[in-house]
ZAMARGU-4260 file (C-alpha; in steps of 0.2 Angstrom, whole numbers, plus 5000, padded with zeros to 4 digits):
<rodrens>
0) 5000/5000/5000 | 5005/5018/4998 | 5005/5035/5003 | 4985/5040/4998 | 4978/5028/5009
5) 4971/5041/5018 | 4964/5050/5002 | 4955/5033/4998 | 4946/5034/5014 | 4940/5053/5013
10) 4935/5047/4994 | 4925/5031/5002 | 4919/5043/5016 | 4913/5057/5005 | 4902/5043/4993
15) 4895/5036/5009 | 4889/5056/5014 | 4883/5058/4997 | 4870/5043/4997 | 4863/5049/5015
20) 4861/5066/5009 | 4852/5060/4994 | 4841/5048/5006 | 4836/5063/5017 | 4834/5073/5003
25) 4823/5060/4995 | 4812/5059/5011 | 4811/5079/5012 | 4803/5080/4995 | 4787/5071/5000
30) 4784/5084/5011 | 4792/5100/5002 | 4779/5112/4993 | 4788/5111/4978 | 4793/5095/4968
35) 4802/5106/4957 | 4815/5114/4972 | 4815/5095/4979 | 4823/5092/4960 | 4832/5104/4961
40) 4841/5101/4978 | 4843/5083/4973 | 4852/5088/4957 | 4864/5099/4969 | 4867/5086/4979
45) 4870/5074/4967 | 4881/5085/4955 | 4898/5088/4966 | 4896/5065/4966 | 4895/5066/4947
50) 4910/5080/4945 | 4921/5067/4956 | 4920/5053/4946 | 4919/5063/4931 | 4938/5070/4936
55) 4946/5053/4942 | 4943/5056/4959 | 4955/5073/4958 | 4947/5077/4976 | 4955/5096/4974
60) 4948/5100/4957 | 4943/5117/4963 | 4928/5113/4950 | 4922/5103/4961 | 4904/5109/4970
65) 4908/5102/4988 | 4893/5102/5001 | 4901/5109/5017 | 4904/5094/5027 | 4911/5084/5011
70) 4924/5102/5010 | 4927/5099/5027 | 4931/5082/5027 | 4943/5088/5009 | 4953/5099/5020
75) 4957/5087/5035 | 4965/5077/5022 | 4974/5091/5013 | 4981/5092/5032 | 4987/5076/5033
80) 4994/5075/5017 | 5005/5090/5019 | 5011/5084/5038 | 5014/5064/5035 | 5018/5064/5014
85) 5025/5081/5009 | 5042/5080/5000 | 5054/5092/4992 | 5050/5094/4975 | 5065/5094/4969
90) 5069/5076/4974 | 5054/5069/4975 | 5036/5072/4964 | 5020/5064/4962 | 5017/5053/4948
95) 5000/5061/4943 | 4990/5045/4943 | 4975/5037/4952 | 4975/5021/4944 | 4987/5006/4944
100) 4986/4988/4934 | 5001/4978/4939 | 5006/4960/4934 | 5015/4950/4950 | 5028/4935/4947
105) 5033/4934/4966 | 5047/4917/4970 | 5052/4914/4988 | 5061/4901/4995 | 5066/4895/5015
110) 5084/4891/5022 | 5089/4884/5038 | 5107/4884/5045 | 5113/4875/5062 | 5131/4875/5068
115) 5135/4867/5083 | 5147/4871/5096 | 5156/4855/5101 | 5162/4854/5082 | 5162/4870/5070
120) 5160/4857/5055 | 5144/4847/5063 | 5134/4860/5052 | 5114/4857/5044 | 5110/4866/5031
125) 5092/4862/5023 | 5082/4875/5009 | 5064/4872/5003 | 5058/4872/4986 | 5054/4888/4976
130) 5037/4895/4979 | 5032/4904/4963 | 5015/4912/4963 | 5008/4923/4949 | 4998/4939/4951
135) 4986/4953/4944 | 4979/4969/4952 | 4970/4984/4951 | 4974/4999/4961 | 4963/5015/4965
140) 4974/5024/4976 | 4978/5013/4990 | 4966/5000/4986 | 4971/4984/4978 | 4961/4970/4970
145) 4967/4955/4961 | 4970/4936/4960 | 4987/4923/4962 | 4989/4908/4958 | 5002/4895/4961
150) 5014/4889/4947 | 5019/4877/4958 | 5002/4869/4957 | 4997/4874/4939 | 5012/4866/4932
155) 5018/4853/4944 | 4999/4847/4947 | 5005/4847/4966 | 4993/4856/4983 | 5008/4864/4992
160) 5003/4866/5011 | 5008/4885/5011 | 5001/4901/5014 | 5008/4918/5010 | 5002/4936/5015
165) 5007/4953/5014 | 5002/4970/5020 | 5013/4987/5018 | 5010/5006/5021 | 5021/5018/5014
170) 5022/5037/5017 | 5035/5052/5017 | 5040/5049/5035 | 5036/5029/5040 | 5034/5015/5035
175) 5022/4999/5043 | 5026/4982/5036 | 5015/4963/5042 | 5017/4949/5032 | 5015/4932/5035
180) 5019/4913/5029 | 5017/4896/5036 | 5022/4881/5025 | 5023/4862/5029 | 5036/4850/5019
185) 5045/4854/5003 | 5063/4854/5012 | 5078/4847/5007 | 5095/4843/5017 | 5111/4849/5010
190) 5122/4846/5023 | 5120/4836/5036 | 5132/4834/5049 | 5148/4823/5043 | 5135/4812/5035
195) 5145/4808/5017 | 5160/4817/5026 | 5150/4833/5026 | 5148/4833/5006 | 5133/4838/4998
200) 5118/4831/4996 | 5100/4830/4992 | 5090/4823/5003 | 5070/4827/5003 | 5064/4831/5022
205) 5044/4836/5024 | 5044/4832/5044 | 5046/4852/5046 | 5032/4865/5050 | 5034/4883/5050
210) 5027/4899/5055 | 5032/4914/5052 | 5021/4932/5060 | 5031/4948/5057 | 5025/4964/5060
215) 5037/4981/5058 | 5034/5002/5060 | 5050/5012/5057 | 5055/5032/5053 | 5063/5040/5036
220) 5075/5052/5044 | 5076/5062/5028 | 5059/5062/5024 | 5059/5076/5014 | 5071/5072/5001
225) 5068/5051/5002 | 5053/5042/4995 | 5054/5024/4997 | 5038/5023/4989 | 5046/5027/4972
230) 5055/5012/4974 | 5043/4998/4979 | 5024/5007/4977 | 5027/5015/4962 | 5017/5032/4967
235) 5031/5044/4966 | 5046/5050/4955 | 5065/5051/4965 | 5070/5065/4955 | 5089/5067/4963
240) 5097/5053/4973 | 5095/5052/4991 | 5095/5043/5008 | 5091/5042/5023 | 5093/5035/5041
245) 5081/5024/5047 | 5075/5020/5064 | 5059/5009/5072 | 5052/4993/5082 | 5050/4976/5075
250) 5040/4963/5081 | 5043/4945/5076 | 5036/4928/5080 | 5041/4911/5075 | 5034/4891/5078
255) 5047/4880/5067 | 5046/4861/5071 | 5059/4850/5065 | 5057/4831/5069 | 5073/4821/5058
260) 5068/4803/5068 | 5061/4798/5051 | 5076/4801/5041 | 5086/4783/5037 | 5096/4775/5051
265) 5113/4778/5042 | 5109/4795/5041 | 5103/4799/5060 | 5120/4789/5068 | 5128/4808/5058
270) 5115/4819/5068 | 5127/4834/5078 | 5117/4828/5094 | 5110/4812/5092 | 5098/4812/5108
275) 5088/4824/5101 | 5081/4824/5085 | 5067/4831/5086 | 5070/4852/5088 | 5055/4866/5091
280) 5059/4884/5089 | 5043/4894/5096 | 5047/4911/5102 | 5045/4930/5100 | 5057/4943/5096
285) 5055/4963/5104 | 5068/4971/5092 | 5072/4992/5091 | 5076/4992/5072 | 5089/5005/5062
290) 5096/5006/5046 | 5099/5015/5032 | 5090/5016/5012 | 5097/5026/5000 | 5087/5030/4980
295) 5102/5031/4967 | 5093/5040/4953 | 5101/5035/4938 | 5090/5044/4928 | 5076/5054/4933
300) 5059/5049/4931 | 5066/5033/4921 | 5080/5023/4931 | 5079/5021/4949 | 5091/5008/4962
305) 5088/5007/4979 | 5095/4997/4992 | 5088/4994/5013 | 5098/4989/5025 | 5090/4986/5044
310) 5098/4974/5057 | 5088/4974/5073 | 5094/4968/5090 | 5083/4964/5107 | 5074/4954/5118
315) 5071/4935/5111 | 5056/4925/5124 | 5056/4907/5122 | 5040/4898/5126 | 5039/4879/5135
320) 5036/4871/5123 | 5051/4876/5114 | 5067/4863/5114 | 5074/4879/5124 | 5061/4881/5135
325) 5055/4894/5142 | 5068/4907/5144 | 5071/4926/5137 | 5087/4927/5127 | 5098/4942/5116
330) 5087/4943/5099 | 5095/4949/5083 | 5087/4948/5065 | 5091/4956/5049 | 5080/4963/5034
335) 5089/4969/5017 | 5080/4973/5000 | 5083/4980/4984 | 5074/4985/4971 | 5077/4992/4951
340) 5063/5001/4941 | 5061/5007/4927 | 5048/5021/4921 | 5041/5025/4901 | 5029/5035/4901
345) 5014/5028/4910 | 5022/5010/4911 | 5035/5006/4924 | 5045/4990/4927 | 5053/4982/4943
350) 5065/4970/4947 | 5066/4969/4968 | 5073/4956/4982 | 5070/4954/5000 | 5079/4943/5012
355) 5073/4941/5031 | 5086/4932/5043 | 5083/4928/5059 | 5095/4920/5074 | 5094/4910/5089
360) 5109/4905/5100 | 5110/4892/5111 | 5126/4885/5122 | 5126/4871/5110 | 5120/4877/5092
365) 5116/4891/5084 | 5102/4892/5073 | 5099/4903/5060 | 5083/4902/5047 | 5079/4916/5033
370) 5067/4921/5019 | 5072/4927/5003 | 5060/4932/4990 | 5063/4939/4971 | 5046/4949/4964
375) 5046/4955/4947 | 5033/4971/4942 | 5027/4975/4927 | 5012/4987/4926 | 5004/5005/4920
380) 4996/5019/4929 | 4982/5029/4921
</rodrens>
């Protein structure tokens, strides 16, 4: 989601007042004089309605015959626009656009790394598969419809046990990030102990269960001359490169099950720590976030490379039913992303990654899992 979130809910509000007013007005007539100023009241009402579609919902077309509350309700968003989305015109500008159709291709993958203490090479590394899921929206503002689908199950006639959600707000001075993803199977181990002398190898492992909650809020520093919406919304131009400091909360919470007792007995004599092979991570992280992003316009309105760097570090609780138990440990996570667009005209372009690491130490392992999607954009405003 972007910056005009708040302009699609004065729009939404000012429809709804316009059908009451029409209803009262509608009810008044039958008791009015004259049908003909009944008429023409209604028209009046009805006419500011008409100019706003008419427009493309351009809520400040001074054309526009407002009633008083509807002019009202105009400015409190013109006041919020110009507290929490103004920029620097000279670095950043509006694209002059309502209207979005975007086509999604969106791969993701899962990676899981533990490295134990009594032996730096008694390491596990295991990846899922590649989730691929294809995409297509309409955008009004900051409203989005649309439909994906799984390649995964169109063109490998397989039901993949997954789910994958999504939301983000974008504005001059923060952002607010929540997604979410939960899969079941569809693992592979590379590396798995000194099993074949700690080679690699490919061995399919679907007794893992993984959930995943994330929830984020931080502050653009140099809000005025930084739009990280030009880089991942698409609702602004970066006209001159910029960066900015970056400083927030994130909240993370995590349920991974791991139970390798089913794996082949030549390969479980190899496990780091054979008495227990079967390993629950459930706990929550309390981070404080920083970073930094920085928009390299390579040229303007047309070329655009960002990149987002934010480590976080806090407080990690452990719940009982964890194989740690319960117990509140140091927290630190990562989240980096990139992203390449292109603009012509009313067509844009984008190319952009985003990886999410997460680590949990113990005295004998640490344990480090992370999600890496790459998305590719291709859409038009109008």
């Amino acid at each position: 989601m972007n910056s005009v979130m708040t302009r699609t809910f004065v729009t939404a509000l000012l429809l709804f007042i316009s059908s009451s007013i029409s209803r009262i007005s509608a009810e008044e007539s039958r008791e009015a004089p004259s049908d003909t100023v009944c008429v023409m009241e209604q028209s009046k009402h009805d006419n500011w309605v008409k100019q706003l579609i008419g427009n493309g919902f351009h809520i400040n077309d001074p054309s526009i015959n407002y009633p008083k509350f509807a002019r009202f309700l105009v400015n409190v968003y013109n006041w919020g626009d110009r507290t929490f989305n103004s920029y620097d015109t000279t670095y950043v500008v509006g694209t002059g656009k309502n209207w979005k159709l975007r086509g999604n291709s969106q791969n993701w993958a899962q990676s899981y790394v533990m490295e134990f203490a009594n032996n730096k090479r008694n390491r596990m590394f295991m990846m899922s598969h590649i989730y691929s899921d294809l995409g297509g929206y309409l955008s009004f503002m900051a409203v989005s419809i649309g439909q994906t689908y799984s390649t995964n199950q169109i063109f490998n006639h397989t039901k993949e046990p997954r789910q994958h959600f999504s939301f983000n707000f974008v504005c001059s001075r923060f952002s607010a990030n929540y997604s979410h993803y939960s899969t079941t199977g569809g693992v592979s181990i590379h590396r798995f102990g000194d099993y074949n002398e700690g080679h690699h190898i490919s061995v399919p492992f679907n007794n893992i269960r993984h959930k995943t909650s994330q929830g984020n809020i931080y502050y653009f520093f140099n809000n005025k001359r930084y739009s990280q919406a030009a880089a991942y919304a698409y609702s602004k131009y970066q006209l001159k490169s910029a960066g900015s400091w970056i400083a927030g909360i994130n909240l993370c919470g995590q349920d991974i099950n791991m139970n390798f007792s089913s794996l082949p007995e030549d390969m479980l004599v190899h496990l780091p720590l054979e008495s227990n092979p079967v390993y629950h991570f459930h706990s929550t992280d309390y981070d404080l976030l920083g970073g930094y992003g920085y928009n390299w316009v390579i040229r303007p309105k047309v070329w655009l490379l960002n990149f987002t760097v934010m480590p976080s570090i806090g407080l990690k609780h452990s719940y009982e039913d964890a194989t740690d138990g319960r117990r509140n440990m140091f927290s630190t996570n990562i989240n980096a992303q990139f992203s390449v667009v292109y603009n012509h005209r009313s067509l844009f372009l984008s190319l952009y990654g985003i990886f999410d690491g997460h680590v949990i130490y113990n005295p004998s392992y640490t344990f480090f899992n992370s999600s890496e999607s790459l998305n590719l954009n291709v859409g038009m405003r109008f």
